[in-house]
Backbone as CSV, one residue per row, in Angstrom:
resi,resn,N_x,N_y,N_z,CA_x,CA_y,CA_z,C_x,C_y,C_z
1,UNK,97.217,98.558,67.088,96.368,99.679,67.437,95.373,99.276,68.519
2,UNK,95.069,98.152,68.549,93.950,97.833,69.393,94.603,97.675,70.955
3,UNK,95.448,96.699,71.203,96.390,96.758,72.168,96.938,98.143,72.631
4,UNK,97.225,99.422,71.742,97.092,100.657,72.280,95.826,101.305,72.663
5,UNK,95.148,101.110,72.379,93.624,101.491,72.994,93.295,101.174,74.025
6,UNK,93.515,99.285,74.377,93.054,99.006,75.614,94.014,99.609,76.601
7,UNK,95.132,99.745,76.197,96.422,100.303,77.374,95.800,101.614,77.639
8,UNK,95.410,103.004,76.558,94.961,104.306,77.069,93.971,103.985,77.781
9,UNK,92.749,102.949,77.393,91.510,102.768,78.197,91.804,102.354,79.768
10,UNK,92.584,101.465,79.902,93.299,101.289,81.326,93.559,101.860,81.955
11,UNK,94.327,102.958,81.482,94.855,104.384,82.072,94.182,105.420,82.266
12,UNK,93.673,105.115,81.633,92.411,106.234,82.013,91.302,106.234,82.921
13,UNK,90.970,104.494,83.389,90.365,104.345,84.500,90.912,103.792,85.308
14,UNK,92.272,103.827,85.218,93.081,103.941,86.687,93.615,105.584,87.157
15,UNK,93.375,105.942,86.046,93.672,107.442,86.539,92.507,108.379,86.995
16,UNK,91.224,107.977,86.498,90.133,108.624,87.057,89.825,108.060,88.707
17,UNK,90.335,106.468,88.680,90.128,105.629,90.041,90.442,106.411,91.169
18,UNK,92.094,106.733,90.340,92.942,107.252,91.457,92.557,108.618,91.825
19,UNK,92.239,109.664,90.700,91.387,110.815,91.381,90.216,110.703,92.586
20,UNK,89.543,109.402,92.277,88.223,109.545,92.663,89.215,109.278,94.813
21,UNK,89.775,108.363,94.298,90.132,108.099,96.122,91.473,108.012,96.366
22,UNK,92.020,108.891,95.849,93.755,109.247,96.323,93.657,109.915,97.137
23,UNK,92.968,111.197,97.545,92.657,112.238,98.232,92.349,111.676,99.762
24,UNK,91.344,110.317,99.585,90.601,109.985,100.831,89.334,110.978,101.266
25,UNK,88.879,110.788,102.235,87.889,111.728,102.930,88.968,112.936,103.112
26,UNK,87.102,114.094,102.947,87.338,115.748,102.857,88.365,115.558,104.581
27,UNK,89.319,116.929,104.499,90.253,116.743,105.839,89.510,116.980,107.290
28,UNK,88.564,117.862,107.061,87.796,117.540,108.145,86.971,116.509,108.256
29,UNK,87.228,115.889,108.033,86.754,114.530,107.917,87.491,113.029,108.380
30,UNK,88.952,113.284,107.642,89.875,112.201,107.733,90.310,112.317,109.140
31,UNK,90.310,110.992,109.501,91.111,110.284,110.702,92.397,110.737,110.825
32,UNK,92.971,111.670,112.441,94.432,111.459,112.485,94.999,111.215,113.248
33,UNK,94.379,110.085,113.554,94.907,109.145,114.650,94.475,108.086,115.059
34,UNK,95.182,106.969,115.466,94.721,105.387,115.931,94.363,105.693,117.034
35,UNK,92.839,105.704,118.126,93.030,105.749,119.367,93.274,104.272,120.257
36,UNK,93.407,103.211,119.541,92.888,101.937,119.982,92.549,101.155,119.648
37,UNK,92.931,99.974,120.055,92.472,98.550,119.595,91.319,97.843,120.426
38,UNK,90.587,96.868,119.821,89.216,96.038,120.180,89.472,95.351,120.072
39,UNK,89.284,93.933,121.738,89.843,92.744,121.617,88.708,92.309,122.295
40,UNK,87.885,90.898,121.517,87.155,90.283,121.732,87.336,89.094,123.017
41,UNK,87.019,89.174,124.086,87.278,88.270,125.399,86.612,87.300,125.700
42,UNK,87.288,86.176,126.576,85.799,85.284,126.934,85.387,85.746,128.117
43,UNK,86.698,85.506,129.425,86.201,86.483,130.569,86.614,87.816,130.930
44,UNK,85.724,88.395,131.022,85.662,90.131,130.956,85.614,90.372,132.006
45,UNK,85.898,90.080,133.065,86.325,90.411,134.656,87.739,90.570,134.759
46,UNK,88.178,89.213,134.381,89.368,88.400,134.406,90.543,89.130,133.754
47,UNK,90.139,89.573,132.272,91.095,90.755,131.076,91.171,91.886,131.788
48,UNK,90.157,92.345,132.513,89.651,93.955,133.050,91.010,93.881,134.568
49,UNK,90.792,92.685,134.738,91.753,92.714,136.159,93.136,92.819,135.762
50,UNK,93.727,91.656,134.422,95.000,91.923,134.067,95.775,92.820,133.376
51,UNK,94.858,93.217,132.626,95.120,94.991,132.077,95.498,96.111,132.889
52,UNK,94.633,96.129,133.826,95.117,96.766,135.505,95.933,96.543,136.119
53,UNK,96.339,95.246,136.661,97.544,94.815,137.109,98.887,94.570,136.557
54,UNK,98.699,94.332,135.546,99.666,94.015,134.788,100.621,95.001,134.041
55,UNK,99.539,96.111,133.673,100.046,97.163,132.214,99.465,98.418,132.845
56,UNK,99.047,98.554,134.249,98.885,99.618,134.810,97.446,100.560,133.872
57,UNK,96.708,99.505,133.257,95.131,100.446,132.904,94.518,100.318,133.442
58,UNK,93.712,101.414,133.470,92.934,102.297,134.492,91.381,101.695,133.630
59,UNK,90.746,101.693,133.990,89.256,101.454,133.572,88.626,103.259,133.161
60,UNK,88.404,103.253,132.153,87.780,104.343,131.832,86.289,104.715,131.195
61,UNK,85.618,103.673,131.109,84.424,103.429,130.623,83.741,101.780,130.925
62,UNK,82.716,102.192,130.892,82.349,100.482,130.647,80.961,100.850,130.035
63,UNK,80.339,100.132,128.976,79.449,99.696,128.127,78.700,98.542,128.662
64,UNK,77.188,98.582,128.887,76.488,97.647,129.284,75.294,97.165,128.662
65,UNK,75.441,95.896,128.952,74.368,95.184,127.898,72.578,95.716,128.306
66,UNK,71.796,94.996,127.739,70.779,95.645,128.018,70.159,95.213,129.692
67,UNK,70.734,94.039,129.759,70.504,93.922,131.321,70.935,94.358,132.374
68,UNK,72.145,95.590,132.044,72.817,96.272,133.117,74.032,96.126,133.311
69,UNK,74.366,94.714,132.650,75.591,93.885,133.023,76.526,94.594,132.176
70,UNK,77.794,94.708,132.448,79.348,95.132,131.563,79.281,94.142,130.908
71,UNK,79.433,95.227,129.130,79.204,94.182,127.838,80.751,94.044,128.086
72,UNK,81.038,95.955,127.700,82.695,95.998,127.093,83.432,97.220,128.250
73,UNK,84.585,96.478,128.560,85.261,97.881,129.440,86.294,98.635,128.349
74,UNK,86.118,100.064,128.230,87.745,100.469,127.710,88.601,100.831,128.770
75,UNK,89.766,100.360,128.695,90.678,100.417,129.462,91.810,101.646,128.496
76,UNK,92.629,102.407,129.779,93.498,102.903,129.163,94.553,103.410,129.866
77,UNK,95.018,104.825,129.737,95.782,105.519,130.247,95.681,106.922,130.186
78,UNK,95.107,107.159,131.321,93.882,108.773,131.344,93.420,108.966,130.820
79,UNK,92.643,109.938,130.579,91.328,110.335,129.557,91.961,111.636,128.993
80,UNK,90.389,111.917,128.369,90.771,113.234,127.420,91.192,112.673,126.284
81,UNK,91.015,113.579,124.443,90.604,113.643,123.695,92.313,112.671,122.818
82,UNK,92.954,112.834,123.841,94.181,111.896,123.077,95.056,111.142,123.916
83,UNK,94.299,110.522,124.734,94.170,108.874,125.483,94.070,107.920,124.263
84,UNK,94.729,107.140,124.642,94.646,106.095,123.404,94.087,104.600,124.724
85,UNK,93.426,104.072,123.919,92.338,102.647,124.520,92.710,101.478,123.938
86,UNK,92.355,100.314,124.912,92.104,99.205,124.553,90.499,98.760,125.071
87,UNK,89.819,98.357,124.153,88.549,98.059,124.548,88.490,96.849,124.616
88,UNK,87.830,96.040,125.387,87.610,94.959,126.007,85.958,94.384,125.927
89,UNK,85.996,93.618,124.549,84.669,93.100,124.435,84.197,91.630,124.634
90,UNK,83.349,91.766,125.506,83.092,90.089,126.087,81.799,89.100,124.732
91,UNK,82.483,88.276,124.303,82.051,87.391,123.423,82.280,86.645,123.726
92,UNK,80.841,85.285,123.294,81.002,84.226,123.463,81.557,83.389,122.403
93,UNK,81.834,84.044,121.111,82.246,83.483,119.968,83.492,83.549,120.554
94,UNK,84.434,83.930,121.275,85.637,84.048,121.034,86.329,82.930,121.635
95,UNK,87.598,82.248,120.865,88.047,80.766,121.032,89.465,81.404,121.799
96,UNK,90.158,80.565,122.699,91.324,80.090,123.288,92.561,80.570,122.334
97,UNK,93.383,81.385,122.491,94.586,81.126,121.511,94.627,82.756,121.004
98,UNK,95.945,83.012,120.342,95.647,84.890,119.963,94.832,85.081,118.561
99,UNK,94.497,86.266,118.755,93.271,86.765,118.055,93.824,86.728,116.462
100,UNK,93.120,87.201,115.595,93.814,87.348,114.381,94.006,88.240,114.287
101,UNK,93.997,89.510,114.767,94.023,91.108,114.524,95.715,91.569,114.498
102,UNK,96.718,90.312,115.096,97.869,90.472,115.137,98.423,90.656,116.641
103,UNK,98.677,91.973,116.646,99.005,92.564,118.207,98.289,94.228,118.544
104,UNK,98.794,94.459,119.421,98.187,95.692,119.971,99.980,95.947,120.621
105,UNK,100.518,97.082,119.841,101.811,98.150,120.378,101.413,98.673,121.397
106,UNK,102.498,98.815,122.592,101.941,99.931,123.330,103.452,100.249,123.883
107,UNK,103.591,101.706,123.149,104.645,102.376,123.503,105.046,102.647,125.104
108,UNK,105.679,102.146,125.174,106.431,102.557,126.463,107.949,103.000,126.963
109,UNK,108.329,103.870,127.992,109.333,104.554,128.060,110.739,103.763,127.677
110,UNK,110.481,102.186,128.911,111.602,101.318,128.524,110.662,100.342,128.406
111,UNK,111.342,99.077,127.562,110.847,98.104,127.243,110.991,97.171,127.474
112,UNK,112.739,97.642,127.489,113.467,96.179,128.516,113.243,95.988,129.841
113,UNK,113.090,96.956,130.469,112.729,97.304,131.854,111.179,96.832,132.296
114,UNK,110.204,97.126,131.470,108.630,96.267,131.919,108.829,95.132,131.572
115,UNK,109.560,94.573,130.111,109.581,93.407,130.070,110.300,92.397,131.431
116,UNK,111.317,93.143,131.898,111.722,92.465,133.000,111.323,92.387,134.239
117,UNK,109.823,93.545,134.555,109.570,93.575,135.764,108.323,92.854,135.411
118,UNK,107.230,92.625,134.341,106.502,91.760,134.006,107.137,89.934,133.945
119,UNK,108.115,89.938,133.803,108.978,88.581,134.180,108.584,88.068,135.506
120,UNK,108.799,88.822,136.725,108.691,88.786,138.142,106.939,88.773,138.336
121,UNK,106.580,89.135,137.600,104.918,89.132,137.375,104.307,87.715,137.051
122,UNK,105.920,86.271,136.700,104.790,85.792,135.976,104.322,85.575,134.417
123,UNK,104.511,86.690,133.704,104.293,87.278,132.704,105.574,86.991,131.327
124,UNK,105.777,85.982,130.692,107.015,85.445,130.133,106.797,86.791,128.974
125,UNK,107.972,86.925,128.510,108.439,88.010,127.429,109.302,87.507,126.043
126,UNK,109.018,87.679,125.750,110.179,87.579,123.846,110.706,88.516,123.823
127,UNK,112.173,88.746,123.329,112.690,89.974,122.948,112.521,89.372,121.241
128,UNK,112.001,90.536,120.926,112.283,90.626,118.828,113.377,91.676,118.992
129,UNK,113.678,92.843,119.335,114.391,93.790,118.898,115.091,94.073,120.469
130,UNK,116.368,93.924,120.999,116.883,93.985,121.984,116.790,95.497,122.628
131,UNK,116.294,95.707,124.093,116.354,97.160,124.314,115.000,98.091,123.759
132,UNK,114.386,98.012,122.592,113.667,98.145,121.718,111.690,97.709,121.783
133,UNK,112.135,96.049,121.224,110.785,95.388,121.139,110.748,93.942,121.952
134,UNK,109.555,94.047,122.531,109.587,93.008,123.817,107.575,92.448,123.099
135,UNK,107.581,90.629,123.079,106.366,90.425,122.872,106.052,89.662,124.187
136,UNK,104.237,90.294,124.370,103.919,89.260,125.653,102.501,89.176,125.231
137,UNK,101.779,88.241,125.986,100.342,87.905,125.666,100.035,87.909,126.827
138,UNK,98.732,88.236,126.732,97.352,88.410,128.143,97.354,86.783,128.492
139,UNK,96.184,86.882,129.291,95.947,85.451,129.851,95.171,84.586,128.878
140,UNK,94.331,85.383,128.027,93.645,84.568,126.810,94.460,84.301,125.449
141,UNK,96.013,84.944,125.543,96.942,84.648,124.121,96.965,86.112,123.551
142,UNK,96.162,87.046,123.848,96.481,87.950,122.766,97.859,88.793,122.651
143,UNK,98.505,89.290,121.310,99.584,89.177,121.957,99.723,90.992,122.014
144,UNK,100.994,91.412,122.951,101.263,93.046,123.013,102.451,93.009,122.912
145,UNK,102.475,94.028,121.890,104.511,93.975,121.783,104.335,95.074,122.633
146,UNK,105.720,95.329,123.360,106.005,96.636,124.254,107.513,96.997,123.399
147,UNK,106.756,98.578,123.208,107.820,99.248,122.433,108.357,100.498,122.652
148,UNK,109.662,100.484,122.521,110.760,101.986,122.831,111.212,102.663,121.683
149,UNK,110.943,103.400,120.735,111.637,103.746,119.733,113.295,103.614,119.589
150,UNK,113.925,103.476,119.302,115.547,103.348,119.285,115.970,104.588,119.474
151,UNK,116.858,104.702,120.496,117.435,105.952,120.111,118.455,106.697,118.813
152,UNK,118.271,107.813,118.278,119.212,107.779,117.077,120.714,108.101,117.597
């Protein structure tokens, strides 16, 4: 009997748990959509230039410290309310090597095709998924898969 008690008691505050945050935030409220990833830099000239050259982003903001100077640039691909960003934050904490955040996706039409014209760039590529998924890293390691959905 006691062992059935603690089991209903369990259940019962996993089932109130799950009321309390199954739902998530009210819907006007909830997030529906990723606009972007935040990658901590050492040189913030240097990222701002290869993002541009490299992956064709456009500078769309820049954030400045209190001395005037560019803290953080977001970089992207046009503006307006569903532009998706990469922000570019200059830290001095930040060490040599890729970040821990994983990667940053960035869908693109072909994959095999930038991966191969980023080749000529310079720019070495991994294929994970042939046609598909292509991995490359910035000049500081971080890494970007470039991705094509498969066709069905």
């Amino acid at each position: 009997m006691k062992s059935w008690m603690m089991a209903a008691m369990a259940a019962g505050v996993a089932l109130s748990a799950g009321v309390a945050f199954a739902e998530g935030p009210p819907p006007e409220l909830k997030p529906h959509k990723v606009d972007g990833a935040g990658l901590n830099v050492m040189d913030l000239e240097a990222q701002k230039a290869w993002y541009s050259a490299k992956l064709g982003m456009t500078l769309t903001n820049t954030i400045k410290a209190a001395d005037g100077s560019p803290r953080e640039y977001i970089m992207g691909y046009g503006s307006g309310p569903d532009a998706a960003i990469v922000a570019l934050l200059k830290s001095p904490a930040r060490q040599p090597g890729p970040n821990a955040m994983g990667r940053i996706i960035l869908g693109v039409p072909n994959a095999k095709g930038l991966a191969d014209w980023l080749e000529t760039q310079g720019v070495k590529a991994r294929t994970v998924i042939p046609n598909a998924a292509y991995f490359i890293a910035d000049p500081e390691g971080n890494a970007i898969e470039l991705y094509t959905p498969p066709k069905p």
